[in-house]
C-alpha positions in Angstrom: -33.1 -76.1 -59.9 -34.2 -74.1 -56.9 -33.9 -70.1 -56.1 -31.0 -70.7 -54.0 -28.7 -72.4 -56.2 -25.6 -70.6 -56.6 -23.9 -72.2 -59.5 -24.1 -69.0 -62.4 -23.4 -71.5 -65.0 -26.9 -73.1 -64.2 -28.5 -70.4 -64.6 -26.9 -69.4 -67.9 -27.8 -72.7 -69.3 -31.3 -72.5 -68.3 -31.7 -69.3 -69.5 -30.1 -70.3 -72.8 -32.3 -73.7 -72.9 -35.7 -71.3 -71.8 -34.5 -68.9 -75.2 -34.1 -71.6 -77.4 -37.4 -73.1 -76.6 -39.1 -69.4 -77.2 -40.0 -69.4 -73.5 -38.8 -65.6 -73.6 -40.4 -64.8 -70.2 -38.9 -67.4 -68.1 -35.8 -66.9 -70.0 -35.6 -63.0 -69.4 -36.2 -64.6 -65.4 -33.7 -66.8 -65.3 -31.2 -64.5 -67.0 -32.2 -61.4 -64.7 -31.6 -64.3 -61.7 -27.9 -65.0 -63.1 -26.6 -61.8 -63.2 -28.5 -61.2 -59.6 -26.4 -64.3 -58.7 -23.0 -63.4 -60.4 -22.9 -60.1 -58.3 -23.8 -61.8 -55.5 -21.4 -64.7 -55.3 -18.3 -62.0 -56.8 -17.5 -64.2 -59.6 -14.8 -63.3 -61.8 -15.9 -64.7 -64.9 -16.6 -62.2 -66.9 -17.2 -63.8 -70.2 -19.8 -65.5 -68.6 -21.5 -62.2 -67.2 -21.1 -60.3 -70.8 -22.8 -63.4 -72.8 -25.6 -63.2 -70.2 -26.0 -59.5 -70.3 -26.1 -60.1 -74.6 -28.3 -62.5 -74.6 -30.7 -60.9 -71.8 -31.0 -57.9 -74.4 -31.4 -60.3 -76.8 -34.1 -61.9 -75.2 -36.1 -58.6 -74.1 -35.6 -57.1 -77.5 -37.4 -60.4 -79.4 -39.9 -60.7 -76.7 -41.2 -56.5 -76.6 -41.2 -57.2 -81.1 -43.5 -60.1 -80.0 -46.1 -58.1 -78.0 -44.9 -58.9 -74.5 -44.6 -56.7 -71.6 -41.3 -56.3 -70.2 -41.3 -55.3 -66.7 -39.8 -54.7 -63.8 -35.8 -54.0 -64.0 -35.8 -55.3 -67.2 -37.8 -52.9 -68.5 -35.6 -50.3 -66.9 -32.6 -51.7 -68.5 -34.5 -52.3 -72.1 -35.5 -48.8 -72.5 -31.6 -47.1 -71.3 -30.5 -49.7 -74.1 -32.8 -48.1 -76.6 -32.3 -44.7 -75.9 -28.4 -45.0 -75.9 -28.5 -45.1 -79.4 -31.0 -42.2 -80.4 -29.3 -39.9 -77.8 -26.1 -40.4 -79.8 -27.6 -40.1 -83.2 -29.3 -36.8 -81.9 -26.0 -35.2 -80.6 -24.4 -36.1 -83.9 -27.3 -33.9 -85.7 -26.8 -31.3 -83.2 -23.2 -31.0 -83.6 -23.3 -31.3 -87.6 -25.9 -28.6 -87.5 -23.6 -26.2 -85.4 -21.1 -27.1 -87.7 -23.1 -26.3 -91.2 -24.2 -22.9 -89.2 -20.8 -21.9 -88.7 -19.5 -22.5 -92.1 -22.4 -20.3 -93.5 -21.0 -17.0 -91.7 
């Protein structure tokens, strides 16, 4: 498989073959590569793109738990998935908090 290839399915199975082997960085690579490619080439599989995008998360979350770096854009797009959650969970406290001030007047 070269850089050039422009078949998206490839690239998902060698992504999915690099995660099951545990070879997280070359899977978070080839992954980052697919989704480069999907844009590129305007396909309209979307299934295709979602499991990709899962299973890049997937595959950034288990390799940052094991003590790799992730870099580059996929850092950028690990830590917006991480904060999503506690930005939520923050507004939530805010707005019960507002809520338990109100009912004490």
């Amino acid at each position: 498989m070269t850089d050039d290839d422009e078949v998206v399915q490839v690239w998902y199975l060698c992504g999915y073959t690099h995660y099951l082997a545990k070879q997280l960085e070359e899977s978070i690579e080839v992954f980052q590569h697919g989704i480069e490619l999907y844009h590129k080439t305007h396909s309209d599989d979307e299934e295709l793109l979602a499991s990709m995008q899962a299973l890049l998360e997937e595959v950034q979350t288990e390799y940052a738990n094991a003590g790799g770096a992730v870099t580059g854009a996929a850092a950028a797009a690990a830590a917006t998935q991480a904060t999503e959650p506690a930005k939520r969970k923050s507004s939530r406290k805010a707005a019960a908090s507002t809520d338990d001030d109100q009912m004490d007047m």
